[in-house]
C-alpha positions in Angstrom: 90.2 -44.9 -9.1 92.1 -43.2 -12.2 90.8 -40.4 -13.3 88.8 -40.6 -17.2 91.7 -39.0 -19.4 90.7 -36.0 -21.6 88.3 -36.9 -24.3 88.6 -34.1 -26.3 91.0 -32.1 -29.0 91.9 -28.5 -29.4 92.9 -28.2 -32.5 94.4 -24.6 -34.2 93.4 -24.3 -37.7 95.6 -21.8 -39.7 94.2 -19.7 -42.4 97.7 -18.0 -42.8 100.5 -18.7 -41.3 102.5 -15.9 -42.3 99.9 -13.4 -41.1 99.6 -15.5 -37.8 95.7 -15.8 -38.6 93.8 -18.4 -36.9 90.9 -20.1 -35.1 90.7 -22.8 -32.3 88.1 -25.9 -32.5 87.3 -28.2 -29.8 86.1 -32.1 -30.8 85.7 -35.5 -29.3 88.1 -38.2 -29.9 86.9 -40.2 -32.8 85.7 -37.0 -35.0 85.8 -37.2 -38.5 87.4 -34.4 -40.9 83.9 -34.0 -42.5 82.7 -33.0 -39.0 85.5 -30.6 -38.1 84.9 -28.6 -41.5 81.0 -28.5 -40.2 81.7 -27.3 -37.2 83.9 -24.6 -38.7 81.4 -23.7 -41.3 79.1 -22.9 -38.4 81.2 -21.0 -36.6 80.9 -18.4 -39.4 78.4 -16.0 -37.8 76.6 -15.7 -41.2 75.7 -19.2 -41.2 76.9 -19.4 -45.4 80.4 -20.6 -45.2 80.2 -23.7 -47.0 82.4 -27.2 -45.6 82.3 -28.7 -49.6 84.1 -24.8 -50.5 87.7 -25.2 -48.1 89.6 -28.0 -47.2 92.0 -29.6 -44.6 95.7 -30.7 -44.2 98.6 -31.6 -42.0 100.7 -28.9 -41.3 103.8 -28.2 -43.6 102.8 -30.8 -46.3 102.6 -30.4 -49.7 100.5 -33.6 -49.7 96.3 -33.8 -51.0 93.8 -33.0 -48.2 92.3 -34.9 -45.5 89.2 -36.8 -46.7 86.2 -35.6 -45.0 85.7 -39.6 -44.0 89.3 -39.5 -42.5 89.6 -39.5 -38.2 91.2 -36.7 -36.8 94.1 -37.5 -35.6 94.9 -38.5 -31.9 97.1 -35.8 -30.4 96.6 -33.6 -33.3 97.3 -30.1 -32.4 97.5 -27.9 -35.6 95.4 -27.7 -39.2 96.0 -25.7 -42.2 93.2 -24.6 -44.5 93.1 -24.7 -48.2 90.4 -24.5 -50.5 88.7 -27.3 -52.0 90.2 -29.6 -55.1 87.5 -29.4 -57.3 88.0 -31.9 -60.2 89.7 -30.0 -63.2 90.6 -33.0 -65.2 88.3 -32.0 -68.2 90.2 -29.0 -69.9 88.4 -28.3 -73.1 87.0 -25.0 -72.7 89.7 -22.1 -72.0 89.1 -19.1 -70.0 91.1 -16.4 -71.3 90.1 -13.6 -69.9 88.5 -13.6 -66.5 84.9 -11.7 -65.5 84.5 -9.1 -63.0 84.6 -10.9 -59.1 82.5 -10.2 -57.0 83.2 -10.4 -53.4 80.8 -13.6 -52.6 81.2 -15.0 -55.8 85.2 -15.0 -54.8 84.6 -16.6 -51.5 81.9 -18.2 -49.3 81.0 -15.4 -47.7 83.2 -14.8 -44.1 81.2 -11.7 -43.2 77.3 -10.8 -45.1 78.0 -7.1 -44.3 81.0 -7.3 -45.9 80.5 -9.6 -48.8 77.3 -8.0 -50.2 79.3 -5.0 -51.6 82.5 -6.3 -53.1 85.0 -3.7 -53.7 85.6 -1.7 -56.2 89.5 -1.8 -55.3 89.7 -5.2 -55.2 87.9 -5.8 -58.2 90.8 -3.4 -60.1 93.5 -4.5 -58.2 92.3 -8.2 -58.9 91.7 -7.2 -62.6 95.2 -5.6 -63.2 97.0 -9.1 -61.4 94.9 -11.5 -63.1 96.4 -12.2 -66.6 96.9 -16.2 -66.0 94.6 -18.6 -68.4 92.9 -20.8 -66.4 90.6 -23.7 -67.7 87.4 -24.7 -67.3 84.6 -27.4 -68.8 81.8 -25.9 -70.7 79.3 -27.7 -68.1 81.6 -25.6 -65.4 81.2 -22.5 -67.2 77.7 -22.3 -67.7 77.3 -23.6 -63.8 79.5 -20.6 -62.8 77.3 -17.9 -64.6 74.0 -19.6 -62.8 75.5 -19.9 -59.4 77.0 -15.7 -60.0 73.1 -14.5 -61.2 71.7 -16.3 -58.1 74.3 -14.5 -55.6 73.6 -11.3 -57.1 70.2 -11.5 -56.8 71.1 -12.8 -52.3 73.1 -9.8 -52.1 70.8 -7.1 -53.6 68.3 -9.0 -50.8 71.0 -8.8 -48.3 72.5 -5.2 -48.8 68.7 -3.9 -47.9 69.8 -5.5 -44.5 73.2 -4.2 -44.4 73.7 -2.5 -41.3 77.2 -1.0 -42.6 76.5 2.2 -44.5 79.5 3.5 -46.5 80.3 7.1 -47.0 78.4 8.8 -49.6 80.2 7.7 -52.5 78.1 4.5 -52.3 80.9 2.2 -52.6 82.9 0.2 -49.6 86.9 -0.1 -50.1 89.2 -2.6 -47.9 90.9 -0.5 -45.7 88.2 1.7 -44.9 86.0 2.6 -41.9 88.9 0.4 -39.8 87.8 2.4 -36.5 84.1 1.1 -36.8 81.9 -2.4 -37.4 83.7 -5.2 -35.2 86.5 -2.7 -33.6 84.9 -1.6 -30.3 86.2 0.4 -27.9 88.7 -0.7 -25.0 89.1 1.4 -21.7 92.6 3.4 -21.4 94.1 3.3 -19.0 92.9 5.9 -15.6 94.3 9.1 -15.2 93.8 11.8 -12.3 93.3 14.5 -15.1 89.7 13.4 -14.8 87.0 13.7 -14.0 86.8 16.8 -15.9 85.4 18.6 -18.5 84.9 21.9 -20.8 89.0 20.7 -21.4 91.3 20.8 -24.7 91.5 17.4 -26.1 93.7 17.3 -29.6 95.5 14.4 -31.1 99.4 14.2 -32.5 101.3 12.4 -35.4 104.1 10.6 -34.0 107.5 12.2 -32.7 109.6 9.7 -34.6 109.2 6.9 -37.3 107.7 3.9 -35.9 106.3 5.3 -32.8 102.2 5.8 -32.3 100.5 9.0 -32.2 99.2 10.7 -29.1 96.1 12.3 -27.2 97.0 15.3 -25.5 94.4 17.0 -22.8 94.7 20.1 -21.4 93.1 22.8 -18.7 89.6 22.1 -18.0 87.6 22.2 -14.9 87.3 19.3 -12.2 84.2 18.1 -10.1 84.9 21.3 -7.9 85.0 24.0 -10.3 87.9 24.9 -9.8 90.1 25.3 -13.5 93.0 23.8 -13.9 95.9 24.4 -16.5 98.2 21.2 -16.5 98.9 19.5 -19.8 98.9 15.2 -20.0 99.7 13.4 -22.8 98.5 9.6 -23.3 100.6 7.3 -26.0 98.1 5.8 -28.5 99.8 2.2 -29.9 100.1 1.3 -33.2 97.7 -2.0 -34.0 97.9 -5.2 -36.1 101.2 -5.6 -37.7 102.8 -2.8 -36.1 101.8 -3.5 -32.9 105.0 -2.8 -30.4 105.8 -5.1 -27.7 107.3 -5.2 -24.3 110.4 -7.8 -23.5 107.8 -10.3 -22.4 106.1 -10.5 -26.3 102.8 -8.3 -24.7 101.4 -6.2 -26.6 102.0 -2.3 -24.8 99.4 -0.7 -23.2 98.4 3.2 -23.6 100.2 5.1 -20.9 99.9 8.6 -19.2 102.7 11.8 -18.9 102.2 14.4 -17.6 103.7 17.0 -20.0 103.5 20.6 -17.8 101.4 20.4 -14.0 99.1 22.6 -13.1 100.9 25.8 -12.2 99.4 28.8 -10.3 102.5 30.8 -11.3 105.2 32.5 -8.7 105.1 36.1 -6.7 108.0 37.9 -7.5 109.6 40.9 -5.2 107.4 43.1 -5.9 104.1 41.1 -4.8 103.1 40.5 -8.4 101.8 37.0 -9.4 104.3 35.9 -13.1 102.8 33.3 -14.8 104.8 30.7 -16.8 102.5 29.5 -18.6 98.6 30.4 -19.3 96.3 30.7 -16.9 94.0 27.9 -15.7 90.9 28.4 -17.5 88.6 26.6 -20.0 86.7 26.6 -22.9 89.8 28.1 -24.5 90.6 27.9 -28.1 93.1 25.5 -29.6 94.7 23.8 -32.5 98.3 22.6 -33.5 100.1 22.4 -36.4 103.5 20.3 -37.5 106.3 22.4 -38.9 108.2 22.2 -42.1 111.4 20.4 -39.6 109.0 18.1 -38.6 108.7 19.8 -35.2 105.0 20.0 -33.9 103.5 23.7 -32.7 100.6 24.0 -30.0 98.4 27.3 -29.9 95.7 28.3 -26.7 93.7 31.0 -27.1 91.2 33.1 -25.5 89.2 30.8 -23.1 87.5 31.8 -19.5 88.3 30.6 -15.6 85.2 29.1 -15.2 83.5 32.0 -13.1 83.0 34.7 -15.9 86.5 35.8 -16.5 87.4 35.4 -20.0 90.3 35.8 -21.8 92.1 37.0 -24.6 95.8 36.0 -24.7 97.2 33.8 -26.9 100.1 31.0 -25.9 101.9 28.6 -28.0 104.8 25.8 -27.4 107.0 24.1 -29.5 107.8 21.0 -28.0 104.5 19.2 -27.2 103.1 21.4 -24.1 105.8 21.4 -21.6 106.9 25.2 -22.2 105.0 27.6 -23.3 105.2 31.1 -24.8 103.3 34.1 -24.5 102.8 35.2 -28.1 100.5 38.3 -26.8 99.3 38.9 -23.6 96.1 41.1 -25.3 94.8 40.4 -28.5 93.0 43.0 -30.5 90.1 40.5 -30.4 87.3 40.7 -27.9 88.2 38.6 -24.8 86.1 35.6 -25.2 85.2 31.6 -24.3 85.0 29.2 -26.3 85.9 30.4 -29.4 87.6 28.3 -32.7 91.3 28.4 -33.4 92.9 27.0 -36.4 96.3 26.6 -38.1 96.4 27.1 -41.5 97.8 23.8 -43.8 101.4 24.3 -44.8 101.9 27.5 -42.9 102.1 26.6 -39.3 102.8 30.0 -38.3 99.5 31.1 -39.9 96.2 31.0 -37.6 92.8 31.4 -37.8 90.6 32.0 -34.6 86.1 32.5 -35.2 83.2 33.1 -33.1 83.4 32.3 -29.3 81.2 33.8 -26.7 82.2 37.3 -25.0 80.7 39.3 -21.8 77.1 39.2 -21.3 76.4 36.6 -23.4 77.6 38.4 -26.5 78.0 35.9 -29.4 80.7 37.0 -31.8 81.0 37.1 -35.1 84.3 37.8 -36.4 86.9 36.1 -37.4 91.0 36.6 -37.4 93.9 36.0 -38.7 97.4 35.9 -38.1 100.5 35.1 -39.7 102.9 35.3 -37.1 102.2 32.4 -34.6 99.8 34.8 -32.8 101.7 37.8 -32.1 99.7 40.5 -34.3 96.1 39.6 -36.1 94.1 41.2 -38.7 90.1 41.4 -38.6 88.6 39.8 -41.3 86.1 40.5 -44.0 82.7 40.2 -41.9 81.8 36.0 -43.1 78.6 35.3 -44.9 77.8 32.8 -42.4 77.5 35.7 -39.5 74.7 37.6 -41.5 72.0 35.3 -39.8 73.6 34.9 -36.0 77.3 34.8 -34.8 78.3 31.4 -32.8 80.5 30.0 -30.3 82.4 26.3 -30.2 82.1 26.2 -33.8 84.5 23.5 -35.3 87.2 24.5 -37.8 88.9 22.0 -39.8 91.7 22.0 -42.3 90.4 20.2 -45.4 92.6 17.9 -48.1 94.4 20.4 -50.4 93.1 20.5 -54.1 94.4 18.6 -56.7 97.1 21.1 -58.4 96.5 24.3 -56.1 99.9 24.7 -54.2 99.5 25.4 -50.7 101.8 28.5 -50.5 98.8 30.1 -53.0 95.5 29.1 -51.0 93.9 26.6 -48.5 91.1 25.2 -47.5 89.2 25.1 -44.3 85.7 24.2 -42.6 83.6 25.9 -40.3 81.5 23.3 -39.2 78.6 23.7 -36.6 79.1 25.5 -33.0 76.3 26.9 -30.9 74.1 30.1 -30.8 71.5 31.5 -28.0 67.9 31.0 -29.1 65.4 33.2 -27.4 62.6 30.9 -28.4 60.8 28.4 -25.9 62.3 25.3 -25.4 65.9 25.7 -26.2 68.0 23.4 -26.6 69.8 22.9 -23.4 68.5 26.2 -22.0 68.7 28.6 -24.9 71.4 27.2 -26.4 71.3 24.8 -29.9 73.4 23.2 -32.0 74.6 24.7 -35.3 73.9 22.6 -38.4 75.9 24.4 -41.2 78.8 24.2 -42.8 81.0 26.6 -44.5 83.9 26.6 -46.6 86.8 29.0 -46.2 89.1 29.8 -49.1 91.7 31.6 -47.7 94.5 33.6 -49.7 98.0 33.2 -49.2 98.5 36.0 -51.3 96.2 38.1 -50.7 96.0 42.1 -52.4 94.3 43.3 -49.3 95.0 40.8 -46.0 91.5 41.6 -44.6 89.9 40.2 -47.9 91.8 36.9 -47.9 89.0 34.7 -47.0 86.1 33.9 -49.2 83.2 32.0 -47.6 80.9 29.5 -49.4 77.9 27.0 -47.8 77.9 23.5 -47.9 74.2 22.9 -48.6 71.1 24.7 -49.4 69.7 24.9 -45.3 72.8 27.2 -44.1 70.5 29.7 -43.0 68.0 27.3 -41.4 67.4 27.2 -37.1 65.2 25.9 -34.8 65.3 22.8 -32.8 65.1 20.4 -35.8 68.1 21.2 -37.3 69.6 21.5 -34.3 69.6 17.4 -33.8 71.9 17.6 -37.0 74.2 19.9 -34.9 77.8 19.5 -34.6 80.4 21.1 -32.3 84.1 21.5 -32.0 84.5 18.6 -29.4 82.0 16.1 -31.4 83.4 16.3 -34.9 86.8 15.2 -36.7 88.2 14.8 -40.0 90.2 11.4 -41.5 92.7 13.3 -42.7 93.9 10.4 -44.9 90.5 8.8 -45.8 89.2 12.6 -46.6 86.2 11.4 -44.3 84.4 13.7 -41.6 83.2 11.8 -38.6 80.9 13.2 -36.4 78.3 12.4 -33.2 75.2 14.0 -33.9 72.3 14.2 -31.6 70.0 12.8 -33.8 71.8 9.0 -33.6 72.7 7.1 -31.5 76.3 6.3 -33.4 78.8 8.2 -35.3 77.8 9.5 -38.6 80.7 9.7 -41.6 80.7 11.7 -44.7 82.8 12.9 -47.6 85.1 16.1 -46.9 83.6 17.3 -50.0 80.7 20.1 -50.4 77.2 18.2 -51.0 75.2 18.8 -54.5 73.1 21.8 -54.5 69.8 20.1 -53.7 70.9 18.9 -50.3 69.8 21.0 -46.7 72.3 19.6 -45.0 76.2 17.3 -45.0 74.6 13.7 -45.6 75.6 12.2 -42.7 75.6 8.5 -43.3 75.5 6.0 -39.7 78.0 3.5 -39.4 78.4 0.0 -37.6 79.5 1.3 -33.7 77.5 -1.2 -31.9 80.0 -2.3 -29.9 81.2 0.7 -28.9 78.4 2.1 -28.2 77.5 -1.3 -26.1 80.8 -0.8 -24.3 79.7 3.3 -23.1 76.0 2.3 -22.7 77.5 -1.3 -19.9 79.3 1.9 -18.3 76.2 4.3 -18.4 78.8 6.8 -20.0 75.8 7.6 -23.1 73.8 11.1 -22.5 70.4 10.0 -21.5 68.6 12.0 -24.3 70.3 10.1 -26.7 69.4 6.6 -25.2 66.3 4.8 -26.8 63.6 4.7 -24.4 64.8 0.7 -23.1 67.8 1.5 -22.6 66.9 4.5 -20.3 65.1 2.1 -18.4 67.8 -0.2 -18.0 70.4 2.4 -16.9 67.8 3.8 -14.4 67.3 0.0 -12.7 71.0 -0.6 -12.9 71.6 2.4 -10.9 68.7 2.0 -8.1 69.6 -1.4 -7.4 73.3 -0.4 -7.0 72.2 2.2 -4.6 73.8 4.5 -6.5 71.1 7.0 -6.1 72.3 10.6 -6.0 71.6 11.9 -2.6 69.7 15.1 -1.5 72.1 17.0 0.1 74.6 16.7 -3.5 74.8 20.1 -4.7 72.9 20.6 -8.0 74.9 21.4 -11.2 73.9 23.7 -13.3 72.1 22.5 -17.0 75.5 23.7 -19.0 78.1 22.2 -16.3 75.6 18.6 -17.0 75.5 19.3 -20.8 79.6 19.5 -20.5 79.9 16.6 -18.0 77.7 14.1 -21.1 79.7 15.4 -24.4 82.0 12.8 -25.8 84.8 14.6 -27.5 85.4 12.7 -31.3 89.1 12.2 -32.4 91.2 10.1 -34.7 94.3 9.1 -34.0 96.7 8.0 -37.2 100.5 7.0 -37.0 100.8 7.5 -40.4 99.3 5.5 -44.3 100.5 2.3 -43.3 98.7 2.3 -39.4 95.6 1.6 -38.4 93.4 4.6 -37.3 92.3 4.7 -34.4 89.2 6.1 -32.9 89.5 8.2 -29.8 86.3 8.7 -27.2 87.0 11.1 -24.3 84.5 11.5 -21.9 84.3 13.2 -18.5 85.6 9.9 -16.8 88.4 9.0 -19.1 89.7 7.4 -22.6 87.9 4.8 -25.3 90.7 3.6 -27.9 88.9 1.7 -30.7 90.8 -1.8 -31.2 91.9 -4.1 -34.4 88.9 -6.4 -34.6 87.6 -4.6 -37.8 91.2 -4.5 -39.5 91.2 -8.5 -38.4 88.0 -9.0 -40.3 88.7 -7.2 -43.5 92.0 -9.0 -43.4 90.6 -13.0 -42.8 88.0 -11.7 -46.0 91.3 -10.4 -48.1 93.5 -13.7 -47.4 90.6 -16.3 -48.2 89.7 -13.8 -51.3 93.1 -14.3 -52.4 92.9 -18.0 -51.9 90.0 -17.9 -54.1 91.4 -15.6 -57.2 94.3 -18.3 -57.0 92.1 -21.4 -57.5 89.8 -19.7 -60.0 92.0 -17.6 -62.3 95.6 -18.6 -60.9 96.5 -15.3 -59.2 99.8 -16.2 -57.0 99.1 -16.1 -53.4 102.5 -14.3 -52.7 101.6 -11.8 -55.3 98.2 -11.6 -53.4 99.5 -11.1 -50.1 103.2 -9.7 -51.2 101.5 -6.8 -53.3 97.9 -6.1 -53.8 96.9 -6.8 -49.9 99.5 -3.9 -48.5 98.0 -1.3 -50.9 94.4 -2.4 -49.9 94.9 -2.5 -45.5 97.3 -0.7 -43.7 99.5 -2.9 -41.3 99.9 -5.9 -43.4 103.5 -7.0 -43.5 104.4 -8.6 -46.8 105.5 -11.9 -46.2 109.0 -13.0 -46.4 109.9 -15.6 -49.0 111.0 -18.9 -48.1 114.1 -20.2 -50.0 114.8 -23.5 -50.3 117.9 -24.8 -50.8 118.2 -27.7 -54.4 118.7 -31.3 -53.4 122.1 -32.4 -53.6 123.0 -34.6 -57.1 122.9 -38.1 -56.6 121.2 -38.1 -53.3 117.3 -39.3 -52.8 115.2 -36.6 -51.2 111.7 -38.0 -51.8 108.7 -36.6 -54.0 107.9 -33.1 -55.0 103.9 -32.1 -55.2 103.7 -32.6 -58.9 104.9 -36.1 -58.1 108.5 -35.7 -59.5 111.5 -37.9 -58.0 114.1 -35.0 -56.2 117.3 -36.0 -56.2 118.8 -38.6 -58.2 
C-alpha cells in the first residue's frame, strides 16, 4: 500500500529580502490566501496584527497581490509581504504636509511593548525624510484622525501594562536597551578557569577593525581555596549583520585562551622564590585603559591570597595579560583587599585606586592617584564621601566627558556603591551591607596642588543614609557597569529580581537615591533561574520552592560530611558579575553574566525585533506619505540600529531597441 503523500506546505514568507528577514508557515493543500494572512496575523503574539493591513505576492514580481480568495499554490515554497492596496482612486483632497506618526498608527502593531511608545527618533528621522505629497479623500482624512484618537487612547491603556521601562528620560529610542527584552542569555562556552570566584572579570574593545570584543578573567580562588593567578581571555562575536562566520556559513562560537597560566614563580640560586608576574591572590584591584596608539593597558593592584595576606603592589601589561610588569613592588598605600582601581579617561597612564579593606578589618578611606602607570602615588584630599564610614569593593567608573571640557583639563568619574561593616544586628551578610551612594569625582588635570585635584559631589539627597533598607539599593564593583556609548548605568540590585538602568547623569536634588528603572530580562533571568544559578534571597518565594524540589528529586542533596563554607565564601560563590561588551557604534552590545560556574552572552533576539518593527514601519511611511523604502532602509534605519547593512542597489540593465521585453508595473510596453 503507497504511502498518503504529504498534505501540507511550508511556505517562507519574506518581509525583507535584503535583510534576510523572515518567517515559516505550515498549511493544508487547498488553503486559501485569506487563510494564510489569518494565520500569520495570529502568529503575532499581541494578537493586533491585522490580515486586511499587509498583503501577499509571488516572489520577484512586480505584479498586484494574491486575492485573499486565491489557492495557495501547489509546491509553493516562498511569499513576499507587502502592505495592503488600499483604493486611492479618489484624489481630491491633498496632503501636503504630513502629521506626527506614531508607532501603531504607522503599523499594526508587531510588538505592544514596543508600539505603545513610538519613538521620538523615528518620529524626527521620519519627519526630516518625509517631504513627498501624498493624497488622500476627505472621507479618508477624517477616518484617519478617528482611527489615530482611538489608538492613542489603547496605548495610554496599554503603556500602564508595559512591562519595558525606559531609562529615566521617559522616552524609548530604536537601538536602545538591545541587551534586554527578547535577547536572553545563551551559555558560553565551559572553561576550567571555573568554578571560581572573588576573580577579576573586565571586558575589551576589539584588537583590530572588524573583530569582537573580549572578556578577560583573572586570579580568583577555586572550590579549594587555593588562589590562583592565571589570566583567560574568551572572544565575544559580533551579532546581526556583523556576525562572522566559519568556512561552513555557521555563525562562530565564543572561544577560550588562555592569555598567562597560573605561575607560582621560579627559585633562583640563591633559594629565593622571583615572581614573573603577581602573585595569586584575589579580591585585587583592577581596571584597564586603551592608549592613544590604540594599544590597550591592564593594571592589578593590591588584592589578598585568600588566607589574610594582603597586598599592596601594583602590576600592569601592555599587551592583553600575557606579560606583566611590576610598576612597584610597595605602594605608599596601606596593603589592602578589595579595593577600587581606575584609569583616568584620555590619560591611560593616570590611575585612581579608593577604599578597600586592610588588616583587622580596617575599612579605608583614602583615595590615590597616580600619573605614572603606578609607579609613584599621591594621597588625596580626604573625600566627602569618607566623613560618614570608609568602604571596600566600591565601583569606580569613568563617565562620558562633558560637552566642550577637553579631557587633558578635567574628567569625570563615579564612585558608585561598595560595602562597609555594620556593627548593628542583623547585617547584611554578617556585618557587611551594600553601599547605596554615589559620588562624582572631578578630577584636575591641572591641578595647583596635586593632592587637591579631586573634588567630590553626591548624586542624591540620601548619600549619608545606612541601614539595611538602603542597602537592598546597594551596588558593588562586580554588579554594576556603564554603556559607555548609550551613557546608561546598568546595574543588579538586591532589591529586583532583574537588572536596573539609569542615566549616567546626577539625579535632581529631590531624589534619595540613582532612580533605578527595571528592565524586560525575563528570559535571562528564566535561563539562570532553569540552571538554579539565581541567589536564593533574591528568588520570589515560588520559585524557591521550585529550585528546592528540583534539587531533592535529583538527589542532589548536599551531603553531611561536605565541608561548610563560610557566609562570605557563599555570598562570593552567588554574585553575578555585570558587564557590557561593545565592538564599537555600529555592533550590537552585548550583555555579559559571569557567575561562579561560567559565562551568559546575551543574544540578537531584541536587535531582530526592533528591526522586523523598523522594516514594516518603513513599509508603512512609504504607503502613507511616499517615503522611499531604500531611503528607509539605505539611510534612516543604519542611524537608528547598529548592524544594519544598507542594502545594495540593484541595477538593471534598459531593454534593447526594437526588441519586446513585456510590461513594466505601471503597465507600459518595454521594448519596442
Amino acid at each position: 500500500m503507497e504511502e498518503a503523500e504529504d498534505e501540507n506546505l511550508t511556505i517562507v514568507v519574506y518581509i525583507s529580502r535584503a535583510l534576510d528577514l523572515k518567517s515559516e508557515v505550515t498549511v493544508p493543500l487547498g488553503t486559501t490566501i485569506g487563510t494564510l494572512k489569518q494565520q500569520l496575523a495570529n502568529a503575532d503574539p499581541t494578537g493586533k496584527a491585522d490580515p486586511s493591513s499587509f498583503d501577499l505576492k509571488l516572489p520577484f514580481s512586480f505584479g498586484q497581490a494574491l486575492a485573499d480568495h486565491d489557492l495557495v499554490p501547489d509546491g509553493l515554497a516562498e511569499l513576499e509581504l507587502c502592505l495592503s492596496s488600499a483604493d486611492d482612486e479618489d484624489k481630491e483632497v491633498k496632503v501636503v504636509k504630513a502629521e506626527p506618526l506614531s508607532a501603531d498608527s504607522a503599523l499594526a502593531a508587531p510588538d505592544a511593548s514596543l508600539a505603545h511608545s513610538a519613538t521620538a527618533s523615528v518620529a524626527e528621522a521620519s519627519a526630516a525624510s518625509v517631504g513627498a505629497v501624498g493624497t488622500r479623500t476627505r472621507e479618508e482624512v477624517l477616518a484617519f484622525k478617528a482611527a489615530a484618537e482611538a489608538r492613542e487612547a489603547a496605548e495610554e491603556a496599554e503603556s500602564s501594562r508595559a512591562r519595558w521601562e525606559p531609562p529615566a528620560t521617559g522616552t524609548f529610542r530604536l537601538g536602545e536597551l538591545l541587551w534586554a527584552g527578547r535577547a536572553g542569555l545563551e551559555e558560553g562556552p565551559r572553561s576550567v578557569f571555573f568554578p571560581r570566584h572573588s576573580f577579576a572579570a573586565v571586558t575589551l574593545p576589539p584588537a583590530r577593525k572588524g573583530f569582537g570584543a573580549s572578556l578577560l578573567l583573572l586570579g580568583g580562588v577555586g572550590l579549594n581555596g587555593a588562589p590562583h593567578n592565571d589570566v583567560w581571555r574568551m572572544s565575544v562575536p559580533r551579532l546581526g549583520a556583523q556576525r562572522a562566520v566559519d568556512g561552513d556559513g555557521i555563525p562562530v562560537r565564543p572561544k577560550w585562551t588562555v592569555v598567562s597560566p597560573h605561575d607560582n614563580g621560579v627559585i633562583d640560586s640563591r633559594g629565593l622564590r622571583v615572581m614573573r608576574k603577581w602573585r595569586a591572590r584575589c579580591h585585587m584591584g583592577y581596571t584597564s585603559a586603551s592608549t592613544h596608539e590604540g594599544g590597550l593597558l591592564l593594571y592589578v593592584a593590591g588584592g589578598d591570597d585568600g588566607s589574610g595576606v594582603k597586598f599592596n603592589d601594583v602590576w600592569a601589561s601592555q599587551d592583553g595579560g600575557q606579560k606583566w610588569l611590576c610598576m612597584t613592588r610597595e605602594a605608599p598605600w596601606q596593603k589592602r583587599g578589595s579595593p577600587s582601581l581606575c584609569a583616568v579617561p584620555g590619560k591611560p597612564d593616570h590611575v585612581i585606586l579608593a577604599g578597600g579593606m586592610g588588616f583587622a578589618a580596617h575599612v579605608c578611606q583614602d583615595v590615590w592617584l597616580s600619573d605614572d602607570a603606578g609607579s609613584t602615588w599621591t594621597l588625596l584630599e580626604q573625600p566627602k564621601w569618607s566623613e560618614t564610614s570608609g568602604r571596600y569593593r566600591p565601583a569606580l567608573i569613568p563617565l562620558p566627558q562633558r560637552q566642550g571640557v577637553a579631557s587633558n583639563e578635567s574628567t569625570r568619574i563615579l564612585l558608585l556603591g561598595g560595602c562597609f561593616i555594620d556593627g548593628g544586628e542583623g547585617g547584611y551578610g554578617g556585618f557587611e551591607r551594600l553601599m547605596h551612594d554615589a559620588w562624582e569625582c572631578s578630577l584636575d588635570m591641572l591641578p595647583e596642588e596635586k593632592w587637591k585635584a579631586a573634588t567630590w559631589k553626591p548624586w542624591g539627597a540620601g548619600s549619608d543614609e545606612r541601614g539595611r533598607h538602603w542597602a537592598l539599593q546597594g551596588v558593588e564593583h562586580a554588579t554594576c557597569t556603564i554603556d559607555q556609548n548609550a551613557g546608561i548605568l546598568i546595574a543588579r540590585i538586591p532589591a529586583k529580581e532583574a537588572l536596573v538602568v539609569a542615566e549616567a547623569t546626577s539625579p535632581n536634588r529631590e531624589a534619595e537615591v540613582i532612580p533605578w528603572q527595571e528592565v524586560d530580562w525575563a528570559r535571562a533571568l528564566q535561563e539562570l533561574n532553569r540552571r538554579n544559578l539565581i541567589p536564593l534571597e533574591t528568588q520570589s518565594a515560588a520559585t524557591r520552592q521550585e529550585a528546592k524540589a528540583r534539587k531533592q528529586n535529583a538527589g542532589q542533596r548536599e551531603e553531611m560530611s561536605a565541608p561548610k563554607k563560610s557566609t562570605a565564601e557563599e555570598l562570593a560563590l552567588k554574585t553575578h558579575y555585570i558587564r557590557i561588551a561593545i565592538a564599537g557604534r555600529m555592533a550590537i552590545p552585548r550583555l555579559v553574566v559571569i557567575v561562579s560556574s561560567g559565562v551568559f552572552l546575551s543574544g540578537d533576539g531584541e536587535w531582530r525585533r526592533q528591526l522586523q518593527f523598523a522594516l514594516l514601519l518603513g513599509l508603512r511611511l512609504d504607503r502613507m506619505y511616499g517615503l522611499p523604502v531604500d531611503l528607509w532602509q539605505g539611510r534612516v534605519m543604519p542611524s537608528l540600529l547598529p548592524s544594519v547593512l544598507t542594502p545594495k542597489r540593484r541595477r538593471i540593465a534598459g531593454p534593447l531597441p526594437g526588441t519586446f521585453h513585456g510590461m513594466g508595473p505601471d503597465g507600459r510596453i518595454l521594448g519596442i
